[in-house]
N, C-alpha and C positions, 0 to 999 in steps of 0.2 A: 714236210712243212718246216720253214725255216724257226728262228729262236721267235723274233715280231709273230711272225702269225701266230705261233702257238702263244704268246701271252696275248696277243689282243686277242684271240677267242677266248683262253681263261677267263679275262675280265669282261668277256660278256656273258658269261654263264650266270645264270637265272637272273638275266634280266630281259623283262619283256620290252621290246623296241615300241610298241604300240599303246603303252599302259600307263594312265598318268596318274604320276606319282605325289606325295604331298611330297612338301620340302624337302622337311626333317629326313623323312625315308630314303628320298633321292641323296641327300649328304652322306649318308651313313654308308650306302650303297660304292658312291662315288669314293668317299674315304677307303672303302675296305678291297678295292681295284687298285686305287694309286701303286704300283708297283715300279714304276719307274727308280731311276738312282739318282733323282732329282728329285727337289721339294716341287710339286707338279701344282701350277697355278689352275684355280677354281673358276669357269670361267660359264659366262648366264648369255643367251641369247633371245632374245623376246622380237618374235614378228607383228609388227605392228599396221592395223587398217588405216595408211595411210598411205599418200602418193608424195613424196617431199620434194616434186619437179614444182609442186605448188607450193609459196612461200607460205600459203594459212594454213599448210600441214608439215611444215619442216620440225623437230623434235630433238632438241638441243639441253643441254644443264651439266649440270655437278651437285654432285652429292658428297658428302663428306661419310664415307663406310665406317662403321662406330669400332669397329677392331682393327681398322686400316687395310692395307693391301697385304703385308709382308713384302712387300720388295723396294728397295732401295730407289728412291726417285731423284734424279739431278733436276737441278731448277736454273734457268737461265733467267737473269731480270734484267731486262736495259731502262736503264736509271741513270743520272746523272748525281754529283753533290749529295745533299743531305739523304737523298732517299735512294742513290748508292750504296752508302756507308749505312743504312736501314739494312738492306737486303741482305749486306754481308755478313752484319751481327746479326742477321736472322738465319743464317746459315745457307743462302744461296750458294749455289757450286761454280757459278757464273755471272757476273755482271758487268755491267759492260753498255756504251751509248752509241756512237759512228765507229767504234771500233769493231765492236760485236758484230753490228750490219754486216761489216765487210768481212766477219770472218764465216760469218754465213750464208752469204751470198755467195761463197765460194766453197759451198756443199757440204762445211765442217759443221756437223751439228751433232755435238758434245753432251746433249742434255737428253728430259723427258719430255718437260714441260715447262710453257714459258709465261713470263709474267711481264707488264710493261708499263711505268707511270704514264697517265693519260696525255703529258706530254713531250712523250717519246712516240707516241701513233704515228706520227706525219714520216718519222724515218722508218719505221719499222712499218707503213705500210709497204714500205719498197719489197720486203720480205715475203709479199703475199702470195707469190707462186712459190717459192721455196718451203712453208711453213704450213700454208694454205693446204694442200695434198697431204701432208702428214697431219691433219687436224692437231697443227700446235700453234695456228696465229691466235697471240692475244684478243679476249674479247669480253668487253665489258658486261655481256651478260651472264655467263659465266666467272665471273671472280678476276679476270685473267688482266685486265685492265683499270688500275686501282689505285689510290695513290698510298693503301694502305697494303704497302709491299710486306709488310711483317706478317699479317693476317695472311696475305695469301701466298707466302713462304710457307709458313706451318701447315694451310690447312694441304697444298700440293704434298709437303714430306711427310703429312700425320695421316694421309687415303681419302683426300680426296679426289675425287673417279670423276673426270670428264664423256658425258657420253654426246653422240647423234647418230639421227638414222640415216642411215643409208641409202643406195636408188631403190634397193628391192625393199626396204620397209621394216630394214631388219637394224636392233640397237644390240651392241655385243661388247661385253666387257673383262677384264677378271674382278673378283670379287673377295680374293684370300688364296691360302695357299691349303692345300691335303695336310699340315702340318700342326692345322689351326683345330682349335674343340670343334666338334658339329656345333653344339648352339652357337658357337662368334659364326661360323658360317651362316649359319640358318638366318640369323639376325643381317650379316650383311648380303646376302641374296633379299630377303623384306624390304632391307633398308633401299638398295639399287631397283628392285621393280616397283615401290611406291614412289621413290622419285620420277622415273619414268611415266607414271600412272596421272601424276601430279603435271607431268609436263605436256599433260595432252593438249595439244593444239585447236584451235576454235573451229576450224578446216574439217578435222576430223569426224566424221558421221559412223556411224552403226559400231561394231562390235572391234574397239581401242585394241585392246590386246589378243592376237590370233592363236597365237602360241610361245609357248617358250619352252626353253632348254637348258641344263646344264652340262658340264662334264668337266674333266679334267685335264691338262695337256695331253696325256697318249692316252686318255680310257675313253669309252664310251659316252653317248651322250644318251641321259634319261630325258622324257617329257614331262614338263609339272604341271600340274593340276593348279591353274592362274587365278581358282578361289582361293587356295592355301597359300598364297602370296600375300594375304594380309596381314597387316603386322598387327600383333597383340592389342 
């Protein structure tokens, strides 16, 4: 048995794949695996009763996670003038208006996450296959379209977590890093499945949440018990 195998069965010794877990216990769990030689990002997946081929079940937001992500987010804003020179002293990593287009139209995409004054759309919709598949085109229901680029400078570098579902029904995110307390975990896993919970769609009929999961980049994944997902 190679060096992998022998630590991924380590890290799944005594835990039950079938058994759902409250939170707290699944963090502690999850924490006390991370053996990796990396800060291993904490990561929740919730299958959700929905079909999002239908647009009154599609399941989209942002949440702003109250201990942030841990990981370093570049922010791109195409802005012109005063709300440029906003973005910059907000500390964007990128900003930029027909030039930026053109530098991503041509496959360079330098950032995480983008942000775009509501009138910069009409060129940045040209963007929408390039951005569109990476779920990073600007959108005003989500923060991502604003003319208050400062607000949504901070709140992309301070965690907040853009989610949507998927064909198969599934929303999946990271949530923190193995490196963080259990409780900042525990709170941002709450804080990401009550947004979710929040974002149920009108479309939606019978039982919202199917299941969920967490784990960490190379560990295991636990099931949690989706009563003990409610926040204090």
């Amino acid at each position: 048995m190679g060096k992998l195998a022998k630590r991924i069965a380590k890290s799944r010794e005594g835990i039950d794949r079938d058994q759902l877990y409250e939170v707290a216990e699944a963090v502690k769990l999850i924490k006390s695996r991370a053996t990796a030689k990396f800060d291993e990002t904490v990561e929740i997946a919730m299958n959700l009763g929905v079909d999002p081929r239908h647009a009154d079940q599609m399941v989209r937001g942002v949440v702003s996670l109250p201990n942030g992500t841990g990981r370093s987010v570049r922010v791109a804003v195409f802005a012109k003038g005063d709300k440029a020179d906003e973005a910059k002293a907000a500390g964007a990593d990128i900003v930029g208006a027909e030039d930026l287009v053109e530098i991503v139209q041509k496959g360079e995409i330098n950032f995480d996450r983008c942000i775009a004054t509501p009138d910069m759309m009409p060129l940045v919709g040209r963007l929408g296959k390039v951005l569109g598949p990476r779920g990073m085109m600007p959108n005003p229901k989500v923060g991502t379209v604003t003319a208050d680029v400062t607000a949504a400078v901070n709140a992309s570098k301070g965690g907040a977590v853009e989610f949507r579902v998927e064909k198969a029904g599934i929303v999946h995110a990271g949530v923190g890093k193995v490196s963080f307390d259990e409780s900042a975990l525990v709170e941002n896993v709450k804080a990401f499945a009550d947004a979710v919970i929040k974002a149920k769609p009108t479309g939606a009929k019978g039982n919202f949440v199917k299941k969920v999961a967490i784990s960490s980049t190379m560990g295991p994944g636990l099931k949690i018990d989706p009563a003990t997902l409610a926040s204090a």
